[in-house]
Structures are given as structure tokens and as C-alpha cells.
C-alpha positions as CSV (number, residue, x, y, z in Angstrom):
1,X,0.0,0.0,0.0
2,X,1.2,3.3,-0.9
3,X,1.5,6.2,1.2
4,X,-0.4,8.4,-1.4
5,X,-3.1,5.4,-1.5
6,X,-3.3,6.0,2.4
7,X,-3.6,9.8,2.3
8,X,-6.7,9.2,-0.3
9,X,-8.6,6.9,1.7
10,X,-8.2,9.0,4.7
11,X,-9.5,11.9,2.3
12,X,-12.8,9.9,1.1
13,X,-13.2,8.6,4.7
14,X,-13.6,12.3,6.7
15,X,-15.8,12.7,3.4
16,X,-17.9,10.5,3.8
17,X,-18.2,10.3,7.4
18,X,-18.4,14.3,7.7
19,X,-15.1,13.9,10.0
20,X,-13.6,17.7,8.9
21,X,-12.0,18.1,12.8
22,X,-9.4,15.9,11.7
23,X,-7.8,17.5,8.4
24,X,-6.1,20.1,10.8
25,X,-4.7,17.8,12.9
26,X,-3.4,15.3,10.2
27,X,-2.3,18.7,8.6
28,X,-0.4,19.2,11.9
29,X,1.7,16.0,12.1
30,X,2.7,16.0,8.3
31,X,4.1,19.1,8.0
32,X,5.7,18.5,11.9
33,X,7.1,14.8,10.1
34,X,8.5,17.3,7.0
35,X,10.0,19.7,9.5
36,X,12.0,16.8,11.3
37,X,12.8,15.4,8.2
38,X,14.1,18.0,6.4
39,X,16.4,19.3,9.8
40,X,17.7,16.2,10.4
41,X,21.3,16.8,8.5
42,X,20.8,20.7,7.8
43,X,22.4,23.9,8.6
44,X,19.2,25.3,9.9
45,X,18.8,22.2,12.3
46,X,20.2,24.9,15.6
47,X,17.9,27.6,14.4
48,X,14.6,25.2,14.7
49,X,15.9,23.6,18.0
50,X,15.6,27.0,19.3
51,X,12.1,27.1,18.8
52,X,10.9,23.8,20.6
């Protein structure tokens, strides 16, 4: 199963079962996963410790 395959069933499922209050939170921990992912091996890696 591909991750894009999971992202689009989660779509049609808060259609469907009118579950809106979740899109911010999954928007939450993706772009959090993107943040740690891209500051793993980075220059900017001090500069975003300093905020958390």
C-alpha cells in the first residue's frame, strides 16, 4: 500500500463520514514529520531547536 493510496482513503473517509476536525490535525503532524525530516542533516537544524 502506498503512502499516497493511504492519504486518499483518509481523504474519502472524513468525506464521507463528515469527520472535517481531523484535516487540521493530520495537517499538523505532516508538516511536523516534514520539518523533522528535512532538519535532520541541515544547517538550519540549531535555528529550529531553538524554537521547541
Amino acid at each position: 500500500m502506498s503512502k499516497i493510496s493511504i492519504l486518499c482513503e483518509m481523504w474519502e473517509f472524513m468525506k464521507e463520514r463528515k469527520k472535517w476536525w481531523l484535516a487540521p490535525i493530520i495537517i499538523f503532524l505532516v508538516l511536523l514529520g516534514v520539518l523533522i525530516v528535512l532538519t535532520e542533516s541541515s544547517a538550519i537544524a540549531p535555528f529550529i531547536y531553538v524554537l521547541f
